[in-house]
Backbone bond lengths (Angstrom), bond angles and torsions (degrees), N, CA, C in turn:
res aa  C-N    CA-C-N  psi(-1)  N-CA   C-N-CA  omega(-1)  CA-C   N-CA-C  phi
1 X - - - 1.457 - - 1.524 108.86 -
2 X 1.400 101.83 126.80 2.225 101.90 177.83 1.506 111.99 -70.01
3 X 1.258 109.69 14.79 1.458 106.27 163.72 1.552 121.12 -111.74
4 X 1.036 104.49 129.11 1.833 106.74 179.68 1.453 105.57 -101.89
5 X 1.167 120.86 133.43 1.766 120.68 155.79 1.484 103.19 -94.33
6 X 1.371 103.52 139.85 1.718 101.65 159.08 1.121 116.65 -148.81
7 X 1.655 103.88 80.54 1.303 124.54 -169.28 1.711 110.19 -86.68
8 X 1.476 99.92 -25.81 1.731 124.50 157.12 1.688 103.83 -37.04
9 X 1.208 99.64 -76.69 1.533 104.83 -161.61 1.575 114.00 -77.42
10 X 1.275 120.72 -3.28 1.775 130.71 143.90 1.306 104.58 -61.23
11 X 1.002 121.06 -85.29 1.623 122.88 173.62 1.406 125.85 -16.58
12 X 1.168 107.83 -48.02 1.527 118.57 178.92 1.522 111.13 -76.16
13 X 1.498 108.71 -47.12 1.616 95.55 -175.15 1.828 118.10 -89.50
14 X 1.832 90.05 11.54 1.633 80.71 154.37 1.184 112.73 -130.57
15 X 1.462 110.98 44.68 1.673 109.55 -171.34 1.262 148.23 51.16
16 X 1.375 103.99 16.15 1.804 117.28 -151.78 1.016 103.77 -102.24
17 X 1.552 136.31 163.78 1.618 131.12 178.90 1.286 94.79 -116.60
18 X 1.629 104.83 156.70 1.282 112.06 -165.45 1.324 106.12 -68.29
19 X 1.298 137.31 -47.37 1.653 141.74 170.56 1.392 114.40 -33.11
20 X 1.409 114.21 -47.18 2.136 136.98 176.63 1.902 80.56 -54.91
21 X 1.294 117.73 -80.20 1.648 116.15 -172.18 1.406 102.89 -47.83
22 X 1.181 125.71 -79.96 1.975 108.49 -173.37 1.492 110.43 -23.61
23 X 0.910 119.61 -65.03 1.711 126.89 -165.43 1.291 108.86 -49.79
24 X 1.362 108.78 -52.38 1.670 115.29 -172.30 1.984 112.17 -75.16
25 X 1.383 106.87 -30.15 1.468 102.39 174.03 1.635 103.19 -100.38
26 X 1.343 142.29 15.48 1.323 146.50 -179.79 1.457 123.15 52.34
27 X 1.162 119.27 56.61 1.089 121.06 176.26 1.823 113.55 -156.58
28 X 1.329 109.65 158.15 1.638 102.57 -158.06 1.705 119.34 -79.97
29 X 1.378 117.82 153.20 1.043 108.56 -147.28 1.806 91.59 -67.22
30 X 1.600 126.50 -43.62 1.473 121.65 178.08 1.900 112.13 -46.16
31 X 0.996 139.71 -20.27 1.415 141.61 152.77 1.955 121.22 -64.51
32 X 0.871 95.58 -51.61 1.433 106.15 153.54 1.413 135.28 -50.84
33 X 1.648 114.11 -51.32 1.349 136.94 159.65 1.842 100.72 -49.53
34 X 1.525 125.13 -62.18 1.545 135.23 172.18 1.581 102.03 -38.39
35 X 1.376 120.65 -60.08 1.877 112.99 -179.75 0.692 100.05 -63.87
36 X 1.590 131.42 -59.98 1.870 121.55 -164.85 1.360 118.86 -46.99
37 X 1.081 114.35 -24.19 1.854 121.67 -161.18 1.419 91.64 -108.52
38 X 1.147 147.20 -27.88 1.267 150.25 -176.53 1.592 128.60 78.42
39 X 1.251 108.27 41.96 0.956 139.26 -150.64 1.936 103.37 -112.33
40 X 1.167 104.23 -16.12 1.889 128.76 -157.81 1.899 72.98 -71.77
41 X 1.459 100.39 179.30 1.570 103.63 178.88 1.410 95.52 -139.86
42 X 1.623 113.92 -18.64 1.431 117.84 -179.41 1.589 102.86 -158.47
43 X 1.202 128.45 -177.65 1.554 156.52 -155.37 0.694 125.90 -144.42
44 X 1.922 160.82 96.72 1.288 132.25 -179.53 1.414 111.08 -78.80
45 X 1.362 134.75 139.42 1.447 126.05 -175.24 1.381 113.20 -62.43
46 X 1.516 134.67 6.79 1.209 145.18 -171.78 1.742 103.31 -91.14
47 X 1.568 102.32 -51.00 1.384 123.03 167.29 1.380 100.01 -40.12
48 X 1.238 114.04 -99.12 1.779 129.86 173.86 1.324 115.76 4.84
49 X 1.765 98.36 -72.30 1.590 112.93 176.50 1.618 113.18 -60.17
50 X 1.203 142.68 -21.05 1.074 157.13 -175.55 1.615 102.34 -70.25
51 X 1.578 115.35 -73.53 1.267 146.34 150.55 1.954 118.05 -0.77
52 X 1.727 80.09 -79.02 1.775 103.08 165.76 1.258 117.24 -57.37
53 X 1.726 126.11 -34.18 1.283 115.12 179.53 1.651 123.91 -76.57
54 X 1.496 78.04 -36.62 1.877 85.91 172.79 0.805 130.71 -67.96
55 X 1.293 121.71 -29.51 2.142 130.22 164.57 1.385 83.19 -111.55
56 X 1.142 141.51 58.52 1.591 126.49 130.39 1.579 103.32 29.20
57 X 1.312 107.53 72.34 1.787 115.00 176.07 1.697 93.79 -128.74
58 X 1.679 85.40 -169.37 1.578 110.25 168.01 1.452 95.93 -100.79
59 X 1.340 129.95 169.48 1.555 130.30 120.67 1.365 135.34 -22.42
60 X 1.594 113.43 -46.80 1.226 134.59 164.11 1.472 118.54 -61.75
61 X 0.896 83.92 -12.25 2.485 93.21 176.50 1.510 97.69 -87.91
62 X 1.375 127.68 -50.61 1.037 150.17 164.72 1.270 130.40 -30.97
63 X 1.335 104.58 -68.01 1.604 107.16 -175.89 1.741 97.89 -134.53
64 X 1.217 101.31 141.05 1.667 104.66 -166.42 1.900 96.87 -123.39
65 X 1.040 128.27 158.03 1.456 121.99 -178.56 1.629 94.96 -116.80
66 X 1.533 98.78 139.31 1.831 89.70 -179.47 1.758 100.15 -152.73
67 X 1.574 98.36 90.22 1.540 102.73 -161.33 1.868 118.36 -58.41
68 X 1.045 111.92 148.63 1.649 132.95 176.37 1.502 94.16 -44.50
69 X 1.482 104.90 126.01 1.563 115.93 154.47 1.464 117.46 -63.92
């Protein structure tokens, strides 16, 4: 898929565990586990913004586009 999440490498450079992020953007950590792996099929931009506030990112930290060979 030409979409990458790297909700991994947010996590890491603010030290946070993925369970600490579910709680704080409200949603369960197995839904979370579905974006991280890239596996999600969609996003609500509510999610996102939730996401961005909690690791203080862009969108663009987030989701990276990396087109099909």
């Amino acid at each position: 898929m030409p979409i990458i999440v790297n909700v991994d490498v947010m996590l890491a450079r603010r030290k946070m565990q993925s369970g600490e992020l579910a709680d704080r953007i409200g949603i369960t950590p197995a839904n979370l586990s579905i974006l991280k792996t890239g596996k999600a099929k969609a996003i609500r931009f509510s999610t996102l913004e939730a996401i961005c506030k909690a690791l203080d990112c862009q969108p663009g930290d987030i989701l990276e586009y990396s087109p099909d060979k």
